[in-house]
N, C-alpha and C positions, 0 to 999 in steps of 0.2 A: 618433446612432442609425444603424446599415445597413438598409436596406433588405431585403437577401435575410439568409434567416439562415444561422447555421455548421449545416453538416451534422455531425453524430457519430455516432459508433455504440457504442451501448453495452450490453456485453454480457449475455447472459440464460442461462439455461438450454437444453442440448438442443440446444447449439450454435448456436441464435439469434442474433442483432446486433439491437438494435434499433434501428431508425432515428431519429434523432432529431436537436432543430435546437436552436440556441441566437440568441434574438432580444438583442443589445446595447444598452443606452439609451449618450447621449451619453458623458457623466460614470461616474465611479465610481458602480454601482449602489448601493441603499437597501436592496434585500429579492430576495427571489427569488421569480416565480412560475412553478411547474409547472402544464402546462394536462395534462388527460389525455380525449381525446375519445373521441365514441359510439362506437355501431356504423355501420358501413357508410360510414365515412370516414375522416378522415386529419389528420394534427397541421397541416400550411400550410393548411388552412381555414379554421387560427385565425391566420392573419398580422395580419387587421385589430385583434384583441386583441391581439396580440402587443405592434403598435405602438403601440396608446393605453395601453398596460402600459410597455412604452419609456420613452414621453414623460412617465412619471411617475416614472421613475428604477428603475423595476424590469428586472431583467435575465431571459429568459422562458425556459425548457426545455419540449420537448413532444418527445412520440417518436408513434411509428407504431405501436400495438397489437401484437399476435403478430395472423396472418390478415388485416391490413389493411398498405393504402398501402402503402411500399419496406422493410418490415420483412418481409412476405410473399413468397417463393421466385418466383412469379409469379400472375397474375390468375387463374389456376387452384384456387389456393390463401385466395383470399377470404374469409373469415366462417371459415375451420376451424380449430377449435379442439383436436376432438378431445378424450378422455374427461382426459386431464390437461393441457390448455391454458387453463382457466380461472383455477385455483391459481394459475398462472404468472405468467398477465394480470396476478392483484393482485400478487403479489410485483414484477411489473417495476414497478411504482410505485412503489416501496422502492429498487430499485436505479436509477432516473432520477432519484430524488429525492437519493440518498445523492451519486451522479453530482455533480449541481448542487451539492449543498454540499461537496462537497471541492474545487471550485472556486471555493466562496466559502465560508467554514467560518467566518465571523463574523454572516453574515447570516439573515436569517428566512427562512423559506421557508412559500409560499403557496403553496396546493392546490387548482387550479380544474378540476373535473371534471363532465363533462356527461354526462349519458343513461346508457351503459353505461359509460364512465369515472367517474359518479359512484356508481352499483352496486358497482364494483369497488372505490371508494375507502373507500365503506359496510364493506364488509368487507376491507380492510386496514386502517380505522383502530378494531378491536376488539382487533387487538392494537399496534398502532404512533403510536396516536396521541400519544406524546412525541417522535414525527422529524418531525412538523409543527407548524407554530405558529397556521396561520388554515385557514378550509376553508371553500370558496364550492362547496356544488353546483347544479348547473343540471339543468332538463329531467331533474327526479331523482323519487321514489317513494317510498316504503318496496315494496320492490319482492318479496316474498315473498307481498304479498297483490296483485301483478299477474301472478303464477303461473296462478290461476284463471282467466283468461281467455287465457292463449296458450296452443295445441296444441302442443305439445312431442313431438309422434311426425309431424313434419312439420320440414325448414327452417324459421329461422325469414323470413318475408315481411314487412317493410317496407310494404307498401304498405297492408296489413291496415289500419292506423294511419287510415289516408284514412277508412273507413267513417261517422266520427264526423261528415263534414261531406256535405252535400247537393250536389251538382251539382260535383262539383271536377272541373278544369282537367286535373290529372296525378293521376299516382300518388303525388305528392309534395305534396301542398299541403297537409299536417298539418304540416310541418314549420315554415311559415311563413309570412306574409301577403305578404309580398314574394315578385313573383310573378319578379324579372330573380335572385334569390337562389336559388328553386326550380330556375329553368331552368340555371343552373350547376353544382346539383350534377346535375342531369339528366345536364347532359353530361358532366361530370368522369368520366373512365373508370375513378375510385378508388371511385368513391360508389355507394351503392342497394343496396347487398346484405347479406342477416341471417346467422344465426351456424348451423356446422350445427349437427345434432338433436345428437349428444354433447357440444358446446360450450355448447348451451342450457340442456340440463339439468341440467347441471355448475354453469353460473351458479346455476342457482336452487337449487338441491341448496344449493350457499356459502352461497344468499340466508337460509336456515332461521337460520342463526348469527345474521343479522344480527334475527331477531324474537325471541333471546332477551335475556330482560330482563339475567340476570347478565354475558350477555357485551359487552351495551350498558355497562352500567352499571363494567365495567373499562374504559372510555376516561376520561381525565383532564378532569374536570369544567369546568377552567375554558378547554376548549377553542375560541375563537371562530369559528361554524357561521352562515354564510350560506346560504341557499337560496331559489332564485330559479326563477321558475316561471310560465308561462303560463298563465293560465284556458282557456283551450280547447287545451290539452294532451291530446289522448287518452292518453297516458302517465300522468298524473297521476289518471284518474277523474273530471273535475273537480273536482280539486282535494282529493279521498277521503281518496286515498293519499298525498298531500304533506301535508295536515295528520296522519295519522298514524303520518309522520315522524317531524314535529316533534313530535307528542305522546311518543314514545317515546323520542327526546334528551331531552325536559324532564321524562318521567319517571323516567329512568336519574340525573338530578343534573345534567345539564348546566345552565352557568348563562347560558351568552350565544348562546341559540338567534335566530337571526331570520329572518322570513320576509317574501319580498317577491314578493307575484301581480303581474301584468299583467293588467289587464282586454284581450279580444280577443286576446292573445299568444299562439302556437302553441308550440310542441318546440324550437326552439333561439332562444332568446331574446337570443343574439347576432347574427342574423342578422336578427330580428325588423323591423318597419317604425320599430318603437321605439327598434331600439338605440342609439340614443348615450345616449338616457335612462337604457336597463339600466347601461350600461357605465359611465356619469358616477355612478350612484348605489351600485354596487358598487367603484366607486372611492375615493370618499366613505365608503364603512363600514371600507374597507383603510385608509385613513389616519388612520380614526377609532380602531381597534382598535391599527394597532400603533403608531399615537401612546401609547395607553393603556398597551402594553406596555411602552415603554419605559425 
């Protein structure tokens, strides 16, 4: 396994590159996972999954959003999206993922997408979900019915999030109980910022597709859908919106839905006080499935 990962750039629409990295396990890798992260951060966030994804013989792709991390023109350019950067967003999920398997064209490929990566991956797998074979979302919704409560004629704020908890530290401690994990994306000068108002709206405009039943109901049934989720997630509702989810994969035909709370766990549940628990047990359902695939 290396340590740093391969930089790549792989191309997008609108003359884009997106940035992106490739994490290598020791040996001939076993499967592939694509990570595809939130808003208002950046794919090496996820190095620490990278490498316990590694050390399990998987070989890891993650890129930099459009508006985020080194994919973005400069810091200037943060969270914008713009009226057609949304569409975009999910397609480049299709062409990082396509990316990764023509680099390995015999292997599985796994889908791990968190917050606004898992939004995005909600609605590219209503049309594509035969280019993937497993799908773990995190710190995810059914997020059409968290439309009602963001202002969308406003940026969107991040920090909004915080309100759910009494006396907090930062602007940032919805994120996580881990208070040395809060203080580094504090400082990370990649991290904290939401999407603008055209970019927002675009999102959730997409997100409409994703609450109809016919269009749920054309992903391929025996798709295997992890989702994993903190109880005290302001994202989630407590919990509202993630069982409503799941209610909606298991009423479209899907047959291997699974959900897994954290009692106490915040918004990124990789980060979490808990994670090696998250990370050993989402590992454990990967070996479980595509043993089964087999």
């Amino acid at each position: 396994m290396i340590e740093e990962p391969v930089r790549l750039d792989v191309a997008s629409t609108e003359g884009v590159a997106l940035a992106s990295y490739r994490w290598e396990p020791a040996g001939h890798p076993r499967g592939i996972v694509q990570i595809a992260h939130g808003v208002g951060e950046h794919a090496r966030r996820y190095a620490p999954l990278a490498r316990a994804l590694t050390e399990q013989g998987f070989v890891v792709y993650s890129h930099d959003h459009r508006g985020h991390g080194a994919t973005a023109a400069s810091p200037s350019d943060f969270g914008k999206l713009g009226v057609s950067g949304w569409g975009a967003l999910v397609d480049d999920l299709g062409r990082v993922g396509a990316f990764a398997r023509h680099e390995h064209p015999t292997l599985p490929l796994v889908l791990i997408a968190h917050s606004l990566g898992s939004f995005a991956a909600q609605q590219y797998l209503l049309d594509h979900s035969v280019e993937v074979d497993v799908v773990v979302l995190s710190g995810t919704a059914a997020i059409d019915l968290l439309e009602p409560a963001m202002n969308l004629d406003e940026p969107m704020d991040l920090s909004t999030f915080n309100a759910a908890f009494q006396s907090p530290r930062t602007d940032f401690d919805w994120l996580t109980r881990d208070e040395d994990q809060v203080d580094q994306y504090i400082a990370d000068p990649l991290c904290g910022f939401g999407l603008d108002i055209d970019g927002a709206k675009s999102m959730f405009q997409g997100a409409r597709q994703i609450a109809d039943p016919q269009r749920v109901a054309s992903m391929r049934s025996e798709l295997p859908v992890y989702i994993v989720v903190g109880e005290m997630d302001p994202v989630n509702g407590q919990l509202a919106l993630v069982h409503a989810l799941v209610e909606r994969y298991r009423q479209a035909g899907l047959t291997d839905v699974t959900l897994r709370t954290y009692s106490g766990a915040r918004h990124e549940v990789f980060t979490e006080t808990n994670r090696e628990e998250v990370v050993s047990e989402m590992i454990a359902w990967l070996n479980k499935v595509l043993h089964t695939a087999e």
